[in-house]
N, C-alpha and C positions, 0 to 999 in steps of 0.2 A: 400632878395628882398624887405620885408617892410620898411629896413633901407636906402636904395640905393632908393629908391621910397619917402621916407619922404624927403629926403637931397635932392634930384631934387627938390619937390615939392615947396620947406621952401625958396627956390634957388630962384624962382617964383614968390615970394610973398606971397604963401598960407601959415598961422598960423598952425603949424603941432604940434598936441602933441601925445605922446606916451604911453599910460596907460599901465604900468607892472604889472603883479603879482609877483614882489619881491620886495626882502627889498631895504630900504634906501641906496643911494651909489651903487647899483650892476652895475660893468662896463656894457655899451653896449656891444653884443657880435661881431658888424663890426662897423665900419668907419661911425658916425653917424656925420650930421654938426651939431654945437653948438650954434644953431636960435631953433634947434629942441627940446621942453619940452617934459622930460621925469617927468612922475608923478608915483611912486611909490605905488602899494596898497597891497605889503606883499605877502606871500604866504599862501599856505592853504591844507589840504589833498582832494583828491576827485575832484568832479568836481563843486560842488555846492559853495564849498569856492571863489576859484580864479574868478568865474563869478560874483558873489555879489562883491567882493572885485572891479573889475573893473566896475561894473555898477555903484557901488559907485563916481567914478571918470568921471561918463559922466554927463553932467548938459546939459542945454538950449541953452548956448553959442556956442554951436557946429553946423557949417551947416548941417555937414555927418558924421554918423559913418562907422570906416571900419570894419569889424573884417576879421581875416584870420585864425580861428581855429573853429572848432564845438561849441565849449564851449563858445567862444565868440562871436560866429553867436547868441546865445541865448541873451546875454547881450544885443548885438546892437538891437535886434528884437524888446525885451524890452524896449531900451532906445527909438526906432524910433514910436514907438504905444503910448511911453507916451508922448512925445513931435510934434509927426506930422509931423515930419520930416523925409526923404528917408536915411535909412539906408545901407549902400554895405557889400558883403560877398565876398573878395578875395580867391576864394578857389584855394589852389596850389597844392593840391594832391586828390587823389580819397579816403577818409577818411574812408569809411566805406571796402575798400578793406584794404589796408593794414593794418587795424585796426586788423579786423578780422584773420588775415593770421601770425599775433604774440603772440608766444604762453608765451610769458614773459608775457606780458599784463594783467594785473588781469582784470575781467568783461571783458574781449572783445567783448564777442557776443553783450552784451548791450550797452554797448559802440559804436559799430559797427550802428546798430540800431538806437542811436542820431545822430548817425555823418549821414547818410541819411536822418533820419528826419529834420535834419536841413536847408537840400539840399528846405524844404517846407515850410520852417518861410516865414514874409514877409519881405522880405531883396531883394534887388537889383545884382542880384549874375555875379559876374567877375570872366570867369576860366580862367587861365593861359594858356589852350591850346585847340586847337578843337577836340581832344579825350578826355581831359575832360570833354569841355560841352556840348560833345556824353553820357561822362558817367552818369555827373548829370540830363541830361534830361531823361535819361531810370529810375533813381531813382527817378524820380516826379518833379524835380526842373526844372527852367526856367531861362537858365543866360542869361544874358541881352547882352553880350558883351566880348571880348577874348583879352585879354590882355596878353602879353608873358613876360616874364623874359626877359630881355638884356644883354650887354655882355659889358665890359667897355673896349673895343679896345686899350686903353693908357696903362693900368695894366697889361692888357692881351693881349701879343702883340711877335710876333720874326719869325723866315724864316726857312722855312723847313731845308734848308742847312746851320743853324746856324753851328758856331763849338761847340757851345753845348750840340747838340744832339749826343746821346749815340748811339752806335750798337748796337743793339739787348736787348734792355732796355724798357720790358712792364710797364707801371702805371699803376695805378688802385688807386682809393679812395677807402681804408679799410675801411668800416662799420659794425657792428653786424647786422645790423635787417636783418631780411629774407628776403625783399622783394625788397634786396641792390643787393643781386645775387652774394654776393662773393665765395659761395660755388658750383657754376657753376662755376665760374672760377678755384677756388681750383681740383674740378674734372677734368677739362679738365687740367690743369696742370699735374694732376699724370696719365694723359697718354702721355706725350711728350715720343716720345722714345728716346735711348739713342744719337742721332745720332744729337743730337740739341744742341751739347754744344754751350756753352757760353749765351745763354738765361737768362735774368737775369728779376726780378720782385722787383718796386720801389712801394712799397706801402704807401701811403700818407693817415698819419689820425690825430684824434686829439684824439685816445686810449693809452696811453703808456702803457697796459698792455697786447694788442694786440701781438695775435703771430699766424703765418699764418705756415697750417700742410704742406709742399711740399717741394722735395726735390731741386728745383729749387732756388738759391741764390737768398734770399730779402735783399734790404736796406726796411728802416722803417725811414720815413721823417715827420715829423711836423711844416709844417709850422704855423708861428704867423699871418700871413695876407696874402695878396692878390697878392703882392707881390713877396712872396718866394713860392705861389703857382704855381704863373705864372713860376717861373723859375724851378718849377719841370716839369709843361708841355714842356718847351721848351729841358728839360735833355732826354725824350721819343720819342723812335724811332715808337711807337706804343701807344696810350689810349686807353685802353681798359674799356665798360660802360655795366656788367654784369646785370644791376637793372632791377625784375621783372616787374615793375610798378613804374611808373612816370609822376606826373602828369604834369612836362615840361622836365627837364634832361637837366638843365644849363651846367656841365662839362663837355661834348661832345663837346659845343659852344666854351667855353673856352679856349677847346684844341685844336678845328678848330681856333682860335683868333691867338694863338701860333703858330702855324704852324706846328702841330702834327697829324698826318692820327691818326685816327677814328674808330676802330670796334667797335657796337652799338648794345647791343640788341633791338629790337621792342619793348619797354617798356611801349607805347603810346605816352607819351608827344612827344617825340624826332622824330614824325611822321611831324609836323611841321617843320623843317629844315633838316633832315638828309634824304638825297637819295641814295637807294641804286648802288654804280658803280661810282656814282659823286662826294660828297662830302663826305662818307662815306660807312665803308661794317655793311650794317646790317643784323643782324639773328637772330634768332627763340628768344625770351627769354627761359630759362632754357636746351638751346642748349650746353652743354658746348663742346663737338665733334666741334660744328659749332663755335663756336667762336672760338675756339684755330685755326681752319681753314683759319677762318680771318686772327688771328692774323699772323701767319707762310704765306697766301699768302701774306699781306703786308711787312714782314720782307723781305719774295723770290723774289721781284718784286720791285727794284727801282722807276723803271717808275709810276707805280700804284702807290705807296707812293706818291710821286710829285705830282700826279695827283689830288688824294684828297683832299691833303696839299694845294693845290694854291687854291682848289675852296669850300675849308673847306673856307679856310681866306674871302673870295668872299661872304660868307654865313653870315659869323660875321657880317661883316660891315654893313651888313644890319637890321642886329637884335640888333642894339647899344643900350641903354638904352634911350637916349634922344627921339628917337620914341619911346619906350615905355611908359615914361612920358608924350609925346605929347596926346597916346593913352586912357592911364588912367587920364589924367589933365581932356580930354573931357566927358569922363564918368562920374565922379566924380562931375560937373555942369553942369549936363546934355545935353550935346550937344549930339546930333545923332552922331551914330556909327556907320560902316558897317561892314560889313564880310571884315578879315586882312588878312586871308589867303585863299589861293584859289588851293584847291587838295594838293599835298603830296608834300611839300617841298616850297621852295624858289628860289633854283635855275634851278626846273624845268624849 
C-alpha cells in the first residue's frame, strides 16, 4: 500500500521519500517508481533503535510526515512537535489486537499497549477502513479521514469463464500468524466428508517451508509479483479469506478484480466492499463449519458463482487505486474530506 501510494503520488509531482530501517541496497519489497528516494537508516533490535534510526532521516525539508507502523507514529509525533509541522499516521491494521493475540511475539502485552497509545500522539490519523476508525476511536484516537487500499484493475484483472479456471480448486493465501485464520480453514477441511472428491486447495505464499496438515491435495505457489499472483486468482474456482482481523482485506478485492467468487470471513476491514448474497458469501470469522459451507455452496451452484463473479468485478472498479490516491493526495494538503463510504458495502 505505501509503495503503490508513493509511486502514484511521485507520478503527481509530489517529492516522495522513503526512510527504511535497513541496510544499504535492500531491494524494495513491490514495484516501487524510480523518482521515489529511498533513504536507508540500518536496522536495530527493539523498538527504540529503528525509531531513532528513522527520525534521524526526517529534517525540515518535509511538508508531512506519514508513518504507517506504531513505532513510527512515535517518530513522526516527534518529528511534527519539533518542526510545527502536521504529521499523518496511516494506520492499516488494528495494532494493538493482533499484537496482542500473537503468542510468538515477545513483550506483546506492552507492545500492544504502545501500539493504542499511539492511536493518542498528535498525528493526523488516516484508517484504511470504517471498522478501523470504529476501532481506533473506541481506543482514544480520532482519525481524521478513511482512505482504502485499491485494487490495480490492469494487474488484477480476467472473466469468471476464463479457461483458466480450475474445477473445484480452493486458494487461499498461506500465512503463520494467528489472526490470518488459516487454521479455521485447516479445520473445516478435515471435516469434508468423503464424498467431495476432487476438491483440491492452491495455497499461495511467500513461506517455502510451509506445509499445510489436511488430507485434501495442495499445490504450494510462490509467486514473484503481482502478476503471477493475479494469475493464481484467475486458476480458483473459489477464494477463500479465512483472517480473523483486518484492518482492509485487499485479497478478497483482488479476487473480485479476477473474476473469482469470494467466501470472506467478517474480519472488519472487508465490511467496506463485501456484501453478503451480492458480491460475496460472508461468515462468522473462526466459523470454519461456515465457511467450508460457503465454500461447497459456491462450488454446488453455478449460477451463484457467476453471480458474485460479475458483481465482485463491479466492486473492483470502483475501489481502483487512482481514487484512492485522489483521496489520500487530499488529505495529505489538507483539503476537506468527507465520509467515502456510506453503510455496508459499495454495491449496496
Amino acid at each position: 500500500m505505501l509503495t503503490e501510494f508513493a509511486s502514484r503520488l511521485v507520478a503527481r509531482g509530489h517529492d516522495v521519500t522513503l526512510p527504511v530501517a535497513q541496510a544499504e541496497g535492500s531491494a524494495a519489497p513491490f514495484p516501487l517508481d524510480e523518482r521515489v528516494r529511498i533513504v536507508y537508516r540500518g536496522s536495530g533490535s527493539g523498538m527504540a533503535a529503528p525509531m531513532y534510526r528513522l527520525l534521524s532521516a526526517l529534517g525540515p525539508e518535509y511538508d508531512t510526515v506519514v508513518a504507517n507502523y506504531y513505532p513510527t507514529a512515535y517518530a513522526a509525533a516527534l518529528w511534527g512537535l519539533g518542526h510545527g509541522k502536521p504529521a499523518h499516521y496511516l494506520v492499516q491494521g488494528y495494532e494493538p489486537g493482533f499484537i496482542a493475540i500473537d503468542p510468538q511475539r515477545r513483550c506483546r502485552h506492552a507492545k500492544a499497549a504502545l501500539a493504542a497509545l499511539s492511536y493518542r500522539l498528535p498525528l493526523r490519523i488516516i484508517a484504511v477502513s470504517t471498522w478501523l476508525g470504529a476501532a481506533i476511536s473506541r481506543a482514544g484516537g480520532r482519525p481524521r479521514a478513511i482512505v482504502s487500499a485499491g485494487v490495480d484493475t490492469i494487474r488484477f484483472s480476467g472473466e469468471h469463464d476464463s479457461p483458466d479456471r480450475e474445477s473445484r480448486l480452493v486458494m487461499v493465501l498461506a500465512r503463520r500468524e494467528p489472526w490470518k485464520g488459516l487454521d479455521v480453514l485447516l479445520r473445516g477441511l478435515r471435516s469434508v466428508p468423503g464424498d467431495c472428491a476432487g476438491l483440491r486447495l492452491l495455497a499461495v505464499t511467500q513461506d517455502p517451508t510451509l506445509r499445510l496438515d489436511t488430507d485434501v491435495p495442495v499445490e504450494y505457489c510462490y509467486p514473484r509479483d503481482d502478476l503471477e499472483l493475479a494469475a493464481c486468482y484467475r486458476r480458483a474456482s473459489v477464494f477463500v479469506f479465512p483472517s480473523l482481523m483486518e484492518g482492509f482485506g485487499l485479497p478478497p478485492l483482488e479476487a473480485m478484480a479476477c473474476g473469482a467468487p469470494v467466501v470472506v470471513a467478517d474480519c472488519g476491514g472487508v465490511r467496506d466492499f463485501a456484501v453478503h448474497g451480492k458480491n460475496a458469501i460472508v461468515v462468522q470469522p473462526g466459523d470454519s463449519e461456515g465457511l467450508m459451507a460457503g465454500v461447497f455452496r459456491v462450488l454446488g451452484d453455478p449460477r451463484l458463482a457467476a453471480e458474485l463473479a460479475r458483481d465482485g468485478k463491479l466492486t473492483a472498479r470502483h475501489m481502483d487505486w487512482e481514487r484512492a490516491t485522489d483521496r489520500l493526495e487530499r488529505v495529505l494538503t489538507g483539503q476537506q474530506v468527507g465520509s467515502e463510504f456510506q453503510g455496508r458495502g459499495l454495491c449496496s
